[in-house]
C-alpha positions as a Markdown table, in Angstrom:
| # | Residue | x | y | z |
|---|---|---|---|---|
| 1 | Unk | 61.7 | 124.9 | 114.6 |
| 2 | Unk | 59.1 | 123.0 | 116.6 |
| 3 | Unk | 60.4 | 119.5 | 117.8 |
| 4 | Unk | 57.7 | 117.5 | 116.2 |
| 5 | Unk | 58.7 | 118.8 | 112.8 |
| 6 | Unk | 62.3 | 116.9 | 113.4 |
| 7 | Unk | 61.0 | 113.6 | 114.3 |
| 8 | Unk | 64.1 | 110.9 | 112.8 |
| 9 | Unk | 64.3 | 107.6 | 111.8 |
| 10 | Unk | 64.7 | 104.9 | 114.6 |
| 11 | Unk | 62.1 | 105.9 | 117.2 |
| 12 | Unk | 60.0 | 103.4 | 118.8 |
| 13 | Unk | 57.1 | 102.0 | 117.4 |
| 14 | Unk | 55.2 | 102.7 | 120.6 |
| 15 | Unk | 55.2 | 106.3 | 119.1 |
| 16 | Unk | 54.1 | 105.8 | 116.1 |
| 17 | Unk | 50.7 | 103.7 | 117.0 |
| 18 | Unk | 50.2 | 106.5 | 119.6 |
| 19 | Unk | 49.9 | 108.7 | 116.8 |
| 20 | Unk | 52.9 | 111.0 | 116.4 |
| 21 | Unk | 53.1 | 110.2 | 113.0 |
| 22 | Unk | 56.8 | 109.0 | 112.8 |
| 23 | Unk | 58.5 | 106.2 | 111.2 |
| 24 | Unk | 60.1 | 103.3 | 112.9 |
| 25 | Unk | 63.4 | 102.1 | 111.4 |
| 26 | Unk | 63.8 | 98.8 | 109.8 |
| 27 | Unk | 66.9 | 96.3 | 111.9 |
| 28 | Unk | 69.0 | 95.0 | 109.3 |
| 29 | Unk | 68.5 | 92.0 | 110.4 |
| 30 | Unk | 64.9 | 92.1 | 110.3 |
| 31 | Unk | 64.1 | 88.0 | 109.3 |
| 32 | Unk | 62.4 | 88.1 | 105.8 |
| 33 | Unk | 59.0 | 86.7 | 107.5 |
| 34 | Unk | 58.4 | 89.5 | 109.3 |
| 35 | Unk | 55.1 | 90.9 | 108.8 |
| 36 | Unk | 55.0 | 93.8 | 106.4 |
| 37 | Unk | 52.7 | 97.1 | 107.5 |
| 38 | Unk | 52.2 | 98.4 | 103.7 |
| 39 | Unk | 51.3 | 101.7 | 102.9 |
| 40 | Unk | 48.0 | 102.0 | 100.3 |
| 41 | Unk | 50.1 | 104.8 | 98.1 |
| 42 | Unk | 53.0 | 107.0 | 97.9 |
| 43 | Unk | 53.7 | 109.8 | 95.8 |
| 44 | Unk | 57.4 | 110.2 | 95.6 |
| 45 | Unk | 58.4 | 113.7 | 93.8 |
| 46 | Unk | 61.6 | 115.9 | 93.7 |
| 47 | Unk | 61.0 | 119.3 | 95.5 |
| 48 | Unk | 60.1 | 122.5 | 93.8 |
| 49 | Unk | 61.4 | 124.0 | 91.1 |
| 50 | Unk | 64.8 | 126.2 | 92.0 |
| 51 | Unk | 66.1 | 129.4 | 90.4 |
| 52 | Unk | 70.0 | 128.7 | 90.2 |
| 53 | Unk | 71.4 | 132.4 | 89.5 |
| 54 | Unk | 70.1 | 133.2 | 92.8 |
| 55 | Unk | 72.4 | 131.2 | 94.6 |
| 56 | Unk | 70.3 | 130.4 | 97.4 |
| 57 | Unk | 69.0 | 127.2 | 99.2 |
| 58 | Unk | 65.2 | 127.8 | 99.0 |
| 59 | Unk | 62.6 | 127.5 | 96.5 |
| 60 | Unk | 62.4 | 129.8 | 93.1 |
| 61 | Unk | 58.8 | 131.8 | 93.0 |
| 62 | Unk | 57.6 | 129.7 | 90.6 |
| 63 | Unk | 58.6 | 126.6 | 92.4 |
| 64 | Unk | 56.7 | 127.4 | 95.4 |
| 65 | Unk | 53.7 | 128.2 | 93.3 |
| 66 | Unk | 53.5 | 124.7 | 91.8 |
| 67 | Unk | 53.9 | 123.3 | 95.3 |
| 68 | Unk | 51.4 | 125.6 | 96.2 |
| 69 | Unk | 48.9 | 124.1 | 93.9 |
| 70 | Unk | 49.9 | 120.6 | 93.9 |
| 71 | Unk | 49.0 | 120.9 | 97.8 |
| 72 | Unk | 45.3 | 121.5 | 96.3 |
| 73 | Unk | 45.6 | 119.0 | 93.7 |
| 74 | Unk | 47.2 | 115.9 | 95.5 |
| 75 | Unk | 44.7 | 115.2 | 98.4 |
| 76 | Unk | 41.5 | 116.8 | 95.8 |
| 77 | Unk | 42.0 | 114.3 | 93.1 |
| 78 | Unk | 43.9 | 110.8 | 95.2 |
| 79 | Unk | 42.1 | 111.9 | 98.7 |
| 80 | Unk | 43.4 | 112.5 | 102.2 |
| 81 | Unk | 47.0 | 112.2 | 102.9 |
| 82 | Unk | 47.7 | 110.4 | 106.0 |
| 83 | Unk | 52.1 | 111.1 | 106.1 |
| 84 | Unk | 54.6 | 113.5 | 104.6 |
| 85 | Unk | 57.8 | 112.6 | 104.6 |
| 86 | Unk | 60.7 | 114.9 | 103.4 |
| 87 | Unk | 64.4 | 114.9 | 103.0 |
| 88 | Unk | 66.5 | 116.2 | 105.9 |
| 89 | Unk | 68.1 | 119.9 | 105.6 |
| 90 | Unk | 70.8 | 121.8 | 107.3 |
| 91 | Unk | 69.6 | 123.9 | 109.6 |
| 92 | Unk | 72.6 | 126.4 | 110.0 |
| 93 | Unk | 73.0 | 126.7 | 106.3 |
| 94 | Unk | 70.0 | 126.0 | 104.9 |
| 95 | Unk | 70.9 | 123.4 | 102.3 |
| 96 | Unk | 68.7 | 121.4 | 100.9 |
| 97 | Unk | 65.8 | 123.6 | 102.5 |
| 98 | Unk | 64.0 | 122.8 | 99.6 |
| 99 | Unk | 62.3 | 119.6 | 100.3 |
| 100 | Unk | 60.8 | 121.0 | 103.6 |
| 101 | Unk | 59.8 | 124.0 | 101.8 |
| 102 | Unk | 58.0 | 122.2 | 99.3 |
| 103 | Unk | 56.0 | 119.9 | 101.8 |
| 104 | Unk | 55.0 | 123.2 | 103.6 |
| 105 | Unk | 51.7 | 124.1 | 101.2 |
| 106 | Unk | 50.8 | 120.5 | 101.4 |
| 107 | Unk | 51.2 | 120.1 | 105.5 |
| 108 | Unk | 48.9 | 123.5 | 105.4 |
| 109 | Unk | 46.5 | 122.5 | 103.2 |
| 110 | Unk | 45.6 | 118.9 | 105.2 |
| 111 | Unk | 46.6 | 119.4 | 108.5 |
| 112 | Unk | 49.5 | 116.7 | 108.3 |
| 113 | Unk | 52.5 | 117.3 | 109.8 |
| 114 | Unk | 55.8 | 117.0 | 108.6 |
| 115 | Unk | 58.5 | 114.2 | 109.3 |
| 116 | Unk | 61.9 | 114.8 | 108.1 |
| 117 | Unk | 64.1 | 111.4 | 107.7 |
| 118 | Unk | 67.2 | 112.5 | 109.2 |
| 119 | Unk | 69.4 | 109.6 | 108.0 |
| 120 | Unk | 67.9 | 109.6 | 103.8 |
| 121 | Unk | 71.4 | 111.2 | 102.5 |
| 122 | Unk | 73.1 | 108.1 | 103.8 |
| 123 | Unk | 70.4 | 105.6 | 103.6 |
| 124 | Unk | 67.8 | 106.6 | 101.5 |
| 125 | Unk | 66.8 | 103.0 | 100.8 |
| 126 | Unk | 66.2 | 102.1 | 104.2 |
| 127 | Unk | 64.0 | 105.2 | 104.9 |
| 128 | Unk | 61.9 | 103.5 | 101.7 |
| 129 | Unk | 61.7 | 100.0 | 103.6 |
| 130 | Unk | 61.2 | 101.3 | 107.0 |
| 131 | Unk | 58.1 | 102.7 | 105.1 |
| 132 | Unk | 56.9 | 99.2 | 104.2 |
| 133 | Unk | 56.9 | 98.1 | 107.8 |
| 134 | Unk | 55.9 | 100.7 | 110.0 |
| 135 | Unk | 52.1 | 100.3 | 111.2 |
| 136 | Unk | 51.6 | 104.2 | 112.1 |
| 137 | Unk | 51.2 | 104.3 | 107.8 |
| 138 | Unk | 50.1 | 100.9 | 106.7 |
| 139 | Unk | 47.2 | 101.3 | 104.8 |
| 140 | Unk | 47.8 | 104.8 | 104.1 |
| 141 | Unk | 48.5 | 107.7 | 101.4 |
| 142 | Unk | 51.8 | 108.3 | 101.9 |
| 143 | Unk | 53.9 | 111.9 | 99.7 |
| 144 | Unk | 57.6 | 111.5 | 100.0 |
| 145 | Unk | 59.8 | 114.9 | 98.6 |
| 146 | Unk | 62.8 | 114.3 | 97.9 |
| 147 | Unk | 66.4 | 115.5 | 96.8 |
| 148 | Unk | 66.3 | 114.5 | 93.4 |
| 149 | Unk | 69.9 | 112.2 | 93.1 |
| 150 | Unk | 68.7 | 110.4 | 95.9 |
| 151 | Unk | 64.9 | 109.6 | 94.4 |
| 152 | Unk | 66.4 | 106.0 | 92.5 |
| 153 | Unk | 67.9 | 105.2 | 96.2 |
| 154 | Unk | 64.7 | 105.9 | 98.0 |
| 155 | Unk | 62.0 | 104.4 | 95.1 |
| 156 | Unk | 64.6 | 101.0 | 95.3 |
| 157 | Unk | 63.8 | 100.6 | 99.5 |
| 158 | Unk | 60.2 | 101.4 | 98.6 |
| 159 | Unk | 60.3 | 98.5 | 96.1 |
| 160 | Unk | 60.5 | 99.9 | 93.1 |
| 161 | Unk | 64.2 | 98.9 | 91.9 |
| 162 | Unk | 63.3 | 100.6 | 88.4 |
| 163 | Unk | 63.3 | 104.3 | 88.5 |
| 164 | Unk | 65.6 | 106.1 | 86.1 |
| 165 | Unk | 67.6 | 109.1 | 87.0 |
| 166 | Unk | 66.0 | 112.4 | 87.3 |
| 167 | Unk | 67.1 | 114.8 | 84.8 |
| 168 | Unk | 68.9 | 118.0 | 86.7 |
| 169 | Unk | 66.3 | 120.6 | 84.8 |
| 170 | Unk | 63.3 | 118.3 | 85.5 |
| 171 | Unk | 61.1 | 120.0 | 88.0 |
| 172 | Unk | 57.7 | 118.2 | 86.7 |
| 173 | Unk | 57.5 | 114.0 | 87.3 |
| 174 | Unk | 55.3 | 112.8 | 90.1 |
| 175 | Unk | 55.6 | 109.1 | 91.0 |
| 176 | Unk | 52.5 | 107.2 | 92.1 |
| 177 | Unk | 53.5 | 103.9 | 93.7 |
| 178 | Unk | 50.6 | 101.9 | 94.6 |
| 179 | Unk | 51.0 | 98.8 | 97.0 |
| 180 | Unk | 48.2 | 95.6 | 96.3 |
| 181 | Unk | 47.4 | 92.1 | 97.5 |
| 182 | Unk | 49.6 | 92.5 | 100.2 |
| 183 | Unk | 53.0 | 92.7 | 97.9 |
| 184 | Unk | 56.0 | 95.3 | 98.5 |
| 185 | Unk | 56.4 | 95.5 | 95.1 |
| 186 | Unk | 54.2 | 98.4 | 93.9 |
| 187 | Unk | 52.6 | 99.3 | 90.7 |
| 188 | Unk | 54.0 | 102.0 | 89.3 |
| 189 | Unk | 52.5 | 105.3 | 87.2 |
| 190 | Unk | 54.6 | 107.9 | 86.3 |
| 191 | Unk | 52.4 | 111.0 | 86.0 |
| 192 | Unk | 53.4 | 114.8 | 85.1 |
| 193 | Unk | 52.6 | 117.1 | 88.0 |
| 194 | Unk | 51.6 | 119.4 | 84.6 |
| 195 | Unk | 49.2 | 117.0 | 83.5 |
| 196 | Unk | 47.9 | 116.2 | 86.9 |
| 197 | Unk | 46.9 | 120.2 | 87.5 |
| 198 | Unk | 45.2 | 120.2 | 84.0 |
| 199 | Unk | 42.6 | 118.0 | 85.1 |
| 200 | Unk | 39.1 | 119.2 | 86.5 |
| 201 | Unk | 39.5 | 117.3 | 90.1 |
| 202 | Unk | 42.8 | 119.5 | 91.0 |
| 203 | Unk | 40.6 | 122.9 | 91.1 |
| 204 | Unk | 38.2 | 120.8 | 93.8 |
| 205 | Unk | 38.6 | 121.1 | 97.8 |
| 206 | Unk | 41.2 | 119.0 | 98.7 |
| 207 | Unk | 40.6 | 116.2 | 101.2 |
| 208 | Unk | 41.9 | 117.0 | 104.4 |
| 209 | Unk | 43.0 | 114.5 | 107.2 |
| 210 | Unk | 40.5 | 115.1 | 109.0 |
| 211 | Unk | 38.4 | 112.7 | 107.6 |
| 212 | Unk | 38.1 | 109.1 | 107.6 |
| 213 | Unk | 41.5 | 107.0 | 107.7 |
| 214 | Unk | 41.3 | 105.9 | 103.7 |
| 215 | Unk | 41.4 | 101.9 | 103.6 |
| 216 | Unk | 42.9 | 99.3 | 102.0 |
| 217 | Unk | 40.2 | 98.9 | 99.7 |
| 218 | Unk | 39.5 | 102.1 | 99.0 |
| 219 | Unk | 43.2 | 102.7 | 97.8 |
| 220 | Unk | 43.5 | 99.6 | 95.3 |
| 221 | Unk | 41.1 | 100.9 | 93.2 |
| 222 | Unk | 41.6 | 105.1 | 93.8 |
| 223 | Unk | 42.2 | 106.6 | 90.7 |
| 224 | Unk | 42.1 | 110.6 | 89.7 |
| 225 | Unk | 38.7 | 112.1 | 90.2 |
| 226 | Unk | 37.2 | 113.6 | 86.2 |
């Protein structure tokens, strides 16, 4: 696997305004006046759907395919992503490959690479509030994929202390945190990734990151394209 696709949790923030994409990690003794870096919008959602009786690590056909066209659908209807961030796997085993595998579609349809927070099974909730301070993402539209018992853990870092528990057989809930006025508590709408691919802006081109860096403004008022 290429080294840039392994980046972890506690490199410096020198790397991340040079552009490597990475998060910086959060000191826990960070003082409370610190300076927050907010994101514009992430999109936390529980990797693809998986096919149990197989017995296997990796996404189910069907799971890839909804990954597949939520890669379309995200950046075509909410604009360019600027950061995917995914829950860690083991790479001799495989477990937990789903995550990656479902950021894959998305990373190829945009051009974004991925990060992988190495530390989210213990400390899922500081992955969230490194998030909220790290300048290489403030300002930005940020998809997080997650291992599904560690979702609550990771929404509560991001600000979002509300979350309930994600059903084992629920493949289909997309969260959309949006961060406003400068406040690390976000707004939150809970949308169906179903619903979300029913609607006319998911069959457009998808924004890529090529474009322009989406703004502050822009995201406090982005909402789905008709």
């Amino acid at each position: 696997m290429p080294a840039d696709l392994s980046m972890t949790m506690g490199v410096s923030t020198a790397f991340a305004r040079a552009g490597f994409g990475v998060l910086t990690a959060i000191a826990l003794t960070m003082p409370a006046t610190d300076t927050l870096a907010l994101p514009a919008e992430v999109f936390l959602m529980r990797h693809g759907h998986k096919d149990r009786q197989r017995g296997d690590f990796n996404l189910s056909p069907q799971g890839l395919a909804r990954m597949q066209a939520l890669a379309r659908a995200i950046p075509a209807c909410f604009g360019a992503v600027q950061q995917i961030v995914v829950y860690p796997f083991d790479r001799a085993s495989g477990k937990n490959a789903r995550s990656y595998q479902s950021a894959v579609p998305l990373a190829a349809a945009t051009g974004v690479r991925i990060v992988i927070a190495e530390t989210a099974p213990e400390q899922s909730a500081l992955v969230g509030k490194a998030l909220l301070s790290d300048p290489a993402v403030e300002s930005a539209r940020v998809v997080m994929i997650w291992e599904h018992r560690h979702l609550p853990e990771l929404a509560s870092g991001l600000g979002w202390s509300a979350m309930p528990p994600i059903d084992d057989q629920d493949f289909d809930r997309l969260e959309h945190l949006r961060y406003q006025n400068g406040t690390p508590i976000p707004g939150v709408e809970q949308r169906s990734q179903a619903a979300l691919l029913a609607m006319a802006c998911a069959h457009h081109a998808p924004v890529t990151s090529g474009q322009a860096r989406l703004g502050r403004s822009e995201a406090s008022g982005s909402q789905p394209r008709p």
